[in-house]
Backbone as numpy.savetxt, mean C-alpha at the origin, in Angstrom:
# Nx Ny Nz CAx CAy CAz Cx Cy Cz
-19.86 1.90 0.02 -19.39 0.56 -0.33 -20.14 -0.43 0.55
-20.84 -1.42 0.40 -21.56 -2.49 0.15 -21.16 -3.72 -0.04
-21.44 -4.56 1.00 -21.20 -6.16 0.67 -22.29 -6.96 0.19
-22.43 -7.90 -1.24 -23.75 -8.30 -1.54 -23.57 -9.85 -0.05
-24.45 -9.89 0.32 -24.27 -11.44 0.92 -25.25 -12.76 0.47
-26.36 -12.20 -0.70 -26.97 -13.24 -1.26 -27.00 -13.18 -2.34
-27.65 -14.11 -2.84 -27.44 -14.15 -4.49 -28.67 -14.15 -5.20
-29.49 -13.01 -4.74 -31.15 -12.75 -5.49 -30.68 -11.46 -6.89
-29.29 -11.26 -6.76 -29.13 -10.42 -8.09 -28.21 -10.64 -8.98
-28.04 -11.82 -9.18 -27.33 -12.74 -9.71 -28.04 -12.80 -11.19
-27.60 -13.51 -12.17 -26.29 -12.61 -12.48 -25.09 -11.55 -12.71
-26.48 -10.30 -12.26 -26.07 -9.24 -12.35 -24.64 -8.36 -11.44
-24.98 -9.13 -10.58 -24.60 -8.81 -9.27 -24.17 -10.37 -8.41
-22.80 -10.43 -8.39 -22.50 -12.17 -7.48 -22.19 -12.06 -6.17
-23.33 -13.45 -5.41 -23.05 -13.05 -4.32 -21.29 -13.04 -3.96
-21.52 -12.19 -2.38 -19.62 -11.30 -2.25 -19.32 -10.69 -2.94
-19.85 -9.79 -3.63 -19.40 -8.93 -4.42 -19.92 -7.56 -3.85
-18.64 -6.13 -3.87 -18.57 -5.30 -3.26 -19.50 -4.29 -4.26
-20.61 -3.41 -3.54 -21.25 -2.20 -4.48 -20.80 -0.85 -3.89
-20.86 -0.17 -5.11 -20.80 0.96 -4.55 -21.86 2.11 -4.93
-22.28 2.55 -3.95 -23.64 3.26 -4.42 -23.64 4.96 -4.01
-24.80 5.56 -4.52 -24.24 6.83 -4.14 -25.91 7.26 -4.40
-26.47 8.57 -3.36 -27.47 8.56 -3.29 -28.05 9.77 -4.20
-29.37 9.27 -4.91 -29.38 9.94 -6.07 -30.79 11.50 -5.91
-31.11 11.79 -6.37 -32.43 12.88 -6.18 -33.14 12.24 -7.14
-33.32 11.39 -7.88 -34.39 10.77 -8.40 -34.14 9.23 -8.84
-34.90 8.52 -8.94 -34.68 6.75 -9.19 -35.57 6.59 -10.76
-35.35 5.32 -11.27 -35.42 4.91 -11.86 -36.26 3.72 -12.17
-37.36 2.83 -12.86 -37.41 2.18 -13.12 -36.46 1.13 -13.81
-35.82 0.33 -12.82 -34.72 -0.88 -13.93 -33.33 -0.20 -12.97
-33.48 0.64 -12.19 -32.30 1.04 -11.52 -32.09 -0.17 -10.41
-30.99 -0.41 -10.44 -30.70 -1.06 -8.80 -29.95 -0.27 -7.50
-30.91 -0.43 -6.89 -30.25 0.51 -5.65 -30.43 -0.46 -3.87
-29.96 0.53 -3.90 -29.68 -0.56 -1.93 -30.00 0.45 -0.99
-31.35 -0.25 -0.05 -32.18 0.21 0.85 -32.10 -1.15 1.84
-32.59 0.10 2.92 -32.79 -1.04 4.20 -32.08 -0.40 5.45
-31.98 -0.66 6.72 -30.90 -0.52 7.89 -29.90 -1.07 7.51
-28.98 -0.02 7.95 -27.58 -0.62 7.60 -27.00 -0.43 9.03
-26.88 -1.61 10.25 -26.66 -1.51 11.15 -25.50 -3.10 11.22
-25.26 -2.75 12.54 -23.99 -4.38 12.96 -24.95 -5.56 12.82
-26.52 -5.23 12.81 -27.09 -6.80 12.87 -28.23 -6.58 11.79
-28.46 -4.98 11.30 -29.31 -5.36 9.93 -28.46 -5.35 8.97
-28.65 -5.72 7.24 -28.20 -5.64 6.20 -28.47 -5.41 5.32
-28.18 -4.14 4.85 -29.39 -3.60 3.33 -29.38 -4.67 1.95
-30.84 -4.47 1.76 -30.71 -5.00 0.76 -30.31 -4.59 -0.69
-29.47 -5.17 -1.90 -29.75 -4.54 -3.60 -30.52 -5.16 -3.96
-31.60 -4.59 -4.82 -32.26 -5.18 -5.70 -32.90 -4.18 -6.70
-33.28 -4.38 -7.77 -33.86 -3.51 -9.02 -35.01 -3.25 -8.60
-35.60 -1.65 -8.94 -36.48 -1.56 -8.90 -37.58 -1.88 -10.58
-38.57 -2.26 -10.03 -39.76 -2.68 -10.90 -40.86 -1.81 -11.51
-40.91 -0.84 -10.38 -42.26 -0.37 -10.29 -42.05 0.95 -9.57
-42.27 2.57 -9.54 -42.95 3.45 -9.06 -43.85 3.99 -8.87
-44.57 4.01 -7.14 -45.89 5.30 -7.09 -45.50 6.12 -6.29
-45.62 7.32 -6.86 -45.76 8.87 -6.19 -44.55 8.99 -7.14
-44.13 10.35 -6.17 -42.60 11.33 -6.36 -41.85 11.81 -5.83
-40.70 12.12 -5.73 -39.77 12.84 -4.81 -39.52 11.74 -3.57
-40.05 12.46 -2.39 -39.46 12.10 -1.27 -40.47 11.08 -0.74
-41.80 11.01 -1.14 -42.93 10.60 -0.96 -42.69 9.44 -2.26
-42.23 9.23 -2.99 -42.08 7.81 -3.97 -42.10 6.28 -3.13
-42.66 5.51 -3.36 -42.45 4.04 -3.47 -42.10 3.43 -4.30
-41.15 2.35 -3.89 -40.44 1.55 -5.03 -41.17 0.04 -4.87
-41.82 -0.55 -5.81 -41.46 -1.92 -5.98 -40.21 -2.56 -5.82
-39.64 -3.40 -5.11 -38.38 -3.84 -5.96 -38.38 -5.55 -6.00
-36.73 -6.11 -7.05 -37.15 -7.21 -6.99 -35.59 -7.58 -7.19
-35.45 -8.93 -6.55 -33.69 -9.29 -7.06 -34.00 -10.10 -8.05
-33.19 -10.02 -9.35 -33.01 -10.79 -10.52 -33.20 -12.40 -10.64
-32.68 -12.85 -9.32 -33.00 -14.38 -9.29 -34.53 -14.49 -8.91
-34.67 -13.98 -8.35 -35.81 -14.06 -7.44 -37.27 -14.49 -8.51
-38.17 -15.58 -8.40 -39.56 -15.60 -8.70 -40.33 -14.23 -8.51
-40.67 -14.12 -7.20 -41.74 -12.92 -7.03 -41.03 -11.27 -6.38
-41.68 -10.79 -6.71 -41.30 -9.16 -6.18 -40.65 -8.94 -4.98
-40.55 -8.35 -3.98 -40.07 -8.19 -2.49 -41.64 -7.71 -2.31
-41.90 -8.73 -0.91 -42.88 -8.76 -0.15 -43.63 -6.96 -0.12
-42.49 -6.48 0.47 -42.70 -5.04 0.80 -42.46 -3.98 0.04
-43.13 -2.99 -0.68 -42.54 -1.84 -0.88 -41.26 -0.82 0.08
-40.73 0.03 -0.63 -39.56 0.83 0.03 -39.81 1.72 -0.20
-40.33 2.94 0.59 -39.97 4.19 0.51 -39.37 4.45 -0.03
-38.84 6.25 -0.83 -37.72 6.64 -1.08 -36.81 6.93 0.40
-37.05 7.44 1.46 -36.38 7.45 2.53 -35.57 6.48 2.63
-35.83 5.27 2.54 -35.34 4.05 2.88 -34.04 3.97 2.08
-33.68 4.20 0.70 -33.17 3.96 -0.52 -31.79 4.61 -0.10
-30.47 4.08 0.48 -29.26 4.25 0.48 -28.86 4.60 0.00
-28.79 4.36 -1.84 -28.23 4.87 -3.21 -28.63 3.78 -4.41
-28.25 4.61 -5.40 -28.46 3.67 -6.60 -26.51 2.79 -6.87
-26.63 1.62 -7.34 -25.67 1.40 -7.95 -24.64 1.40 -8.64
-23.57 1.88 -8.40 -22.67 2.45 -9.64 -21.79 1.64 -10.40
-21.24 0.77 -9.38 -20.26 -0.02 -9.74 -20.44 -1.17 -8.56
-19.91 -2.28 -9.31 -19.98 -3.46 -8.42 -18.34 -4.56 -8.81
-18.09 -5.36 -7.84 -16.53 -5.62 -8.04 -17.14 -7.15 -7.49
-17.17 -8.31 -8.48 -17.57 -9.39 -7.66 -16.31 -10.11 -6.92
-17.19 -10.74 -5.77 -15.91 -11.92 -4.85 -15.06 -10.70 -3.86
-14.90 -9.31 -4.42 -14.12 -8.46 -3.62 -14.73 -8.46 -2.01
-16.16 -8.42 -1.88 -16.68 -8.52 -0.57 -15.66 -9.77 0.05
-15.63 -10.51 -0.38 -15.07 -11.79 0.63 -13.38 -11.52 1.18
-12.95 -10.56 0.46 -11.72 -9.95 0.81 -11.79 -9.50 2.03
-12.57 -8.59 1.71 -12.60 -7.69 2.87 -13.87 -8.07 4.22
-14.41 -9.30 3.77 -15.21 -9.79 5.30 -14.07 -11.16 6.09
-13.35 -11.41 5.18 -11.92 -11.79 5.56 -10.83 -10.45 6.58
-11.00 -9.63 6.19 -9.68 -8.74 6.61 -10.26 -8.32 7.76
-11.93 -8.50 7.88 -12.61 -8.22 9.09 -12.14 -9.05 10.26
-11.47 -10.22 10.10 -11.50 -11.35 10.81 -10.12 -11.26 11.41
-9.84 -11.38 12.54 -8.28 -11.40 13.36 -7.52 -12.16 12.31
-7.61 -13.36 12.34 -6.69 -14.11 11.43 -6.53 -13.46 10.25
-7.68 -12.64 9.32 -7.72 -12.32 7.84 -7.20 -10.74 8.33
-7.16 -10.30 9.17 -6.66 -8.88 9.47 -4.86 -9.41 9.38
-4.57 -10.53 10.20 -2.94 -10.56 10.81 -2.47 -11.03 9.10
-3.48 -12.06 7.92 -2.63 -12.57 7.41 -2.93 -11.45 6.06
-3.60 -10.64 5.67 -4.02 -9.72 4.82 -3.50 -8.25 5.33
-3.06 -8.04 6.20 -2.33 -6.72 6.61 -1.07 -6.95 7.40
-0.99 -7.63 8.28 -0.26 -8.14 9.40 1.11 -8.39 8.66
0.99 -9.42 8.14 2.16 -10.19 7.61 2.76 -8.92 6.32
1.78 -9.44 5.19 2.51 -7.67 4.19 3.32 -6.71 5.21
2.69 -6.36 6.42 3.45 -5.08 6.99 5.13 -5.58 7.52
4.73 -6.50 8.17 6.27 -7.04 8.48 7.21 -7.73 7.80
6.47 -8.27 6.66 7.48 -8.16 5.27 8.61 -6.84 4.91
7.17 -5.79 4.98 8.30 -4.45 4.63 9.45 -4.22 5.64
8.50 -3.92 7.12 9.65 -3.53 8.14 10.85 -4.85 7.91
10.71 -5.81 8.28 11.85 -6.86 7.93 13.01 -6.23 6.57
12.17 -5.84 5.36 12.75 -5.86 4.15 13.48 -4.58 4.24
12.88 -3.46 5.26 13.30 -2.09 5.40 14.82 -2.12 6.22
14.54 -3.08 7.29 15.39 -3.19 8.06 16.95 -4.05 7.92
16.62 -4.98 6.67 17.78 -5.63 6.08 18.56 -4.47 4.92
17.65 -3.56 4.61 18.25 -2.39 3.87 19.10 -1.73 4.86
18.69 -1.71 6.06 19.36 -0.18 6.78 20.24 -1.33 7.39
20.69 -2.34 7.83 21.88 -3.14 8.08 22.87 -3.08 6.76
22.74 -3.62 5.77 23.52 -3.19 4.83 24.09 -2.22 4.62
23.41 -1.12 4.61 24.03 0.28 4.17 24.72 0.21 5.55
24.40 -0.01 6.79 25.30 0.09 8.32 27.07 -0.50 7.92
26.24 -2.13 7.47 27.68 -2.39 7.36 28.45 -2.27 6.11
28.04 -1.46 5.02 28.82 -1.13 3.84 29.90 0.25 4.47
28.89 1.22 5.47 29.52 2.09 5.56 30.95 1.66 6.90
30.59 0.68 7.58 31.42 0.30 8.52 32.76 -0.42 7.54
32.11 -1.10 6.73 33.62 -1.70 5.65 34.33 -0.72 5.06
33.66 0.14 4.39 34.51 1.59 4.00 35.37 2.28 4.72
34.68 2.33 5.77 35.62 3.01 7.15 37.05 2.36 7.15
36.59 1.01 7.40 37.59 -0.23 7.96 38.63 -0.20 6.96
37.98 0.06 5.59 39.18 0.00 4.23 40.08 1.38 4.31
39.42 2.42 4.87 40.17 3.65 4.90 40.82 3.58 5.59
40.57 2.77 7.11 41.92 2.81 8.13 42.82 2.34 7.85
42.71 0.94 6.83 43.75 0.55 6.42 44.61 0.82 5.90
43.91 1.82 4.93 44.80 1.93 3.80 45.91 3.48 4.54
45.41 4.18 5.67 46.24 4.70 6.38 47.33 4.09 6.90
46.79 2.97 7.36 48.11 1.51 8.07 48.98 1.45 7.38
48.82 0.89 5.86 49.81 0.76 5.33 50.97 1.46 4.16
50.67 2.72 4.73 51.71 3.90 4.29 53.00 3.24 4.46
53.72 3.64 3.38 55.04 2.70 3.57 56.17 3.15 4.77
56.13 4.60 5.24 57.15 5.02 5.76 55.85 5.90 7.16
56.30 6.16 8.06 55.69 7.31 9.37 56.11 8.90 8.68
55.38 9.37 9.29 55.71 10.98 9.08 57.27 11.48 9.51
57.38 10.45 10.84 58.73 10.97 11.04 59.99 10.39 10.47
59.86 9.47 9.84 60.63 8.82 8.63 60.88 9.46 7.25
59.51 10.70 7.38 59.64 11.12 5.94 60.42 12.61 6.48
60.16 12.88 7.30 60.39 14.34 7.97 62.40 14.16 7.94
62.72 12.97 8.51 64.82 12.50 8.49 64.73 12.67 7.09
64.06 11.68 6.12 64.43 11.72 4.54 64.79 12.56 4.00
63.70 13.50 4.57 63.85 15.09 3.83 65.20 16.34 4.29
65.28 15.94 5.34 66.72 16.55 6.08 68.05 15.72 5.60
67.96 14.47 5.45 69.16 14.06 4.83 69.38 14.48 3.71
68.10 14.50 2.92 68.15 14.91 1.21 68.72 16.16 1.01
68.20 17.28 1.85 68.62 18.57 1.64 69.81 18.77 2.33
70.36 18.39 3.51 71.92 18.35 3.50 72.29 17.70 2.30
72.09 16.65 1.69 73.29 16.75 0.75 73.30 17.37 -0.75
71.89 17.96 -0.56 71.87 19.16 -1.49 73.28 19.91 -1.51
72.50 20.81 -0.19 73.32 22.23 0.47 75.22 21.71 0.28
75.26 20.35 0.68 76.56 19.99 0.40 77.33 19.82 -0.55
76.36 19.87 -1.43 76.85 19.32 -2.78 77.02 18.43 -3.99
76.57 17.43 -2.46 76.39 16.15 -2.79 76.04 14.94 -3.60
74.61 15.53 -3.47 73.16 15.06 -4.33 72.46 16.83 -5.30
72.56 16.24 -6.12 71.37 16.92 -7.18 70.39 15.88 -7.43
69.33 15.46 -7.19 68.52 14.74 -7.17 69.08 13.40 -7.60
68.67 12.56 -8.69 69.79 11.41 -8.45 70.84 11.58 -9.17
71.54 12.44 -8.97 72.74 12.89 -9.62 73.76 13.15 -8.42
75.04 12.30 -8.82 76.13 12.50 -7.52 77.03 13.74 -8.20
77.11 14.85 -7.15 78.16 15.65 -7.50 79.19 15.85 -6.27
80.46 15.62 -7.09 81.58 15.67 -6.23 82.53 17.09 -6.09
82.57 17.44 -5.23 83.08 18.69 -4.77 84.35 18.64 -5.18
């Protein structure tokens, strides 16, 4: 992947626009491919080739960018030749010589990321305090049992004395 930074292959190719190339075992007349140093302070060039002499590894390329009046000064080896062209994505270079940049790194990665954690983190408070309200509703609803255990525990001893007595058949009074 490849950043164009001029505009000698225009229309074909706009400047900032990302290539992607891949290196081939034989070239083409009318192919565009990208040769050159590809270092922090050189920058390969794309441009079509025009013209071949020789073969293989020993080939020279003419080449030429589309805008361009005259040929490139220099022939290119095949050594030289990075890859041929496969695909090209225009303006995408400027994305990403942006994301190169502190500011285009914090506001193109930076920010998206702490969107999520923020958005992740208002999820896991919610579910915190849904499960803390549930709780809170269950204690309650323990609270307000109408009677204690030991209220129900007399009920049940009064009831069955007046079973055993005679008394009560459930709500039925029987008199001895």
């Amino acid at each position: 992947v490849k950043i164009v930074k001029s505009g000698s292959m225009e229309p074909a190719i706009h400047t900032g626009a990302i290539v992607i190339v891949k290196p081939q075992a034989s070239y083409a007349v009318g192919d565009i491919v990208t040769f050159g140093k590809d270092t922090n302070t050189d920058v390969p060039t794309t441009h079509r080739i025009l013209s071949i002499e020789g073969s293989g590894g020993s080939a020279v390329f003419t080449t030429k960018g589309d805008a361009n009046e005259e040929q490139d000064p220099q022939t290119v080896p095949a050594r030289e030749v990075i890859g041929k062209v496969l695909f090209n994505a225009p303006y995408a270079g400027y994305v990403i010589d942006f994301a190169r940049t502190k500011i285009g790194f914090a506001l193109l990665v930076g920010v998206p990321a702490v969107v999520v954690i923020l958005d992740e983190a208002m999820k896991i408070f919610g579910e915190v305090r849904g499960l803390k309200a549930r709780k809170r509703r269950e204690e309650e609803d323990v609270d307000e049992l109408p009677v204690s255990s030991e209220q129900v525990s007399r009920q049940i001893r009064i009831e069955a004395n007046s079973v055993l007595r005679g008394e009560r058949v459930g709500n039925d009074i029987r008199r001895i």
